[in-house]
Structures are given as C-alpha cells and as structure tokens.
N, C-alpha and C positions, 0 to 999 in steps of 0.2 A: 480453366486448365483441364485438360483430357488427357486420363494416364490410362495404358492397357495391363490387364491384370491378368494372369490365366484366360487368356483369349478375349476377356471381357473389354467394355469398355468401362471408365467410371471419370466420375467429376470429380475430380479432385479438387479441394479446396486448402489452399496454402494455408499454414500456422501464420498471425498475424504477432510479430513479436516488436514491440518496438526498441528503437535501434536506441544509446544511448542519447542520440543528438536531438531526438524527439524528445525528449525530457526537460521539464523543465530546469535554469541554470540551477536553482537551489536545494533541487532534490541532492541528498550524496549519493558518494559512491559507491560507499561502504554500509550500508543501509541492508541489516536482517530478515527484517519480514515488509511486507505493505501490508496495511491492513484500511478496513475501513471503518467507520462510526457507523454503531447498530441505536445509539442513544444521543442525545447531547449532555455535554460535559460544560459547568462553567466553572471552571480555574477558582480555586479560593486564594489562593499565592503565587508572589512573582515568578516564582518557577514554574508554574503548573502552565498547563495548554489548556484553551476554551476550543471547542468543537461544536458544530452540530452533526444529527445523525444523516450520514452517509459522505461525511466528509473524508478525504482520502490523508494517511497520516504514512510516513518513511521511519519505521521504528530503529532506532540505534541501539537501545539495550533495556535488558527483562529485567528486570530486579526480583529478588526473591521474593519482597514485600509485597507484590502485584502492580508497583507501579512503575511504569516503563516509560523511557522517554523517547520521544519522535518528535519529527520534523514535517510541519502542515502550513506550506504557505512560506516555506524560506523563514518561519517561526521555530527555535527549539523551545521545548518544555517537559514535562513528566503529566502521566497521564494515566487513569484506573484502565491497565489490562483488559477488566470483564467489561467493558464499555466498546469493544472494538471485534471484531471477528476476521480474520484474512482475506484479503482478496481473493478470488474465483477469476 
C-alpha cells in the first residue's frame, strides 16, 4: 500500500488487528488483559491452570492476592500473576 504524505511517497503498512472471527471459539469476550507465560507453571489444585512458558492465556480477573484467573486452551483456572507478562 502507497500513501502520499506532504508530497512524499511512503509505504504504508496496514495495522494487522484481528477480527473477533479469527479467534478461537473458546477464547471470551470479556477477557482483560492477554498475556503470555514468561515460565512454566504446574497447577498443585483442581483450580489452578498448568502452562508452559510462552503459552498464551485470556485473563478474566486480578486478585489482590496475585493470583489471577485465565483461560488457555478453552481451560479455566487460577494462575501466579508474576509468571506471565502481557502481550506486545
């Protein structure tokens, strides 16, 4: 794609956003942050989520405690916060 700027030319390259439909069915929709596994995590309880690092996880909510729960895999669970960093 070729846009003119102040006489100039430039290459303009399109923001690549994707659309809700590219998603997979079980991500939500109501989903706060994305983050990703900086570590792997293995769940000690039925609650918990296992990961490995650089797995991609749909957080639904912070807990004050640091343990936050997300959605990896069409999986819900609870999960250590400082194990994760946000997507880029």
């Amino acid at each position: 794609m070729q846009g003119k700027i102040s006489g100039q030319y430039t290459n303009a390259v399109p923001a690549i956003v994707p659309d809700e439909e590219d998603l997979p069915g079980w991500v939500p929709k109501n989903y706060i942050e994305k983050v990703v596994a900086i570590y792997d995590y293995y769940a000690d309880k039925e609650d918990e989520l296992s990961f490995q690092e650089s797995a991609v996880i749909y957080v639904l909510k912070k807990n004050d405690d640091g343990w936050w729960e997300g959605v990896m895999d069409g999986v819900t669970g609870l999960f250590p916060g400082n194990y994760v960093e946000p997507c880029v």
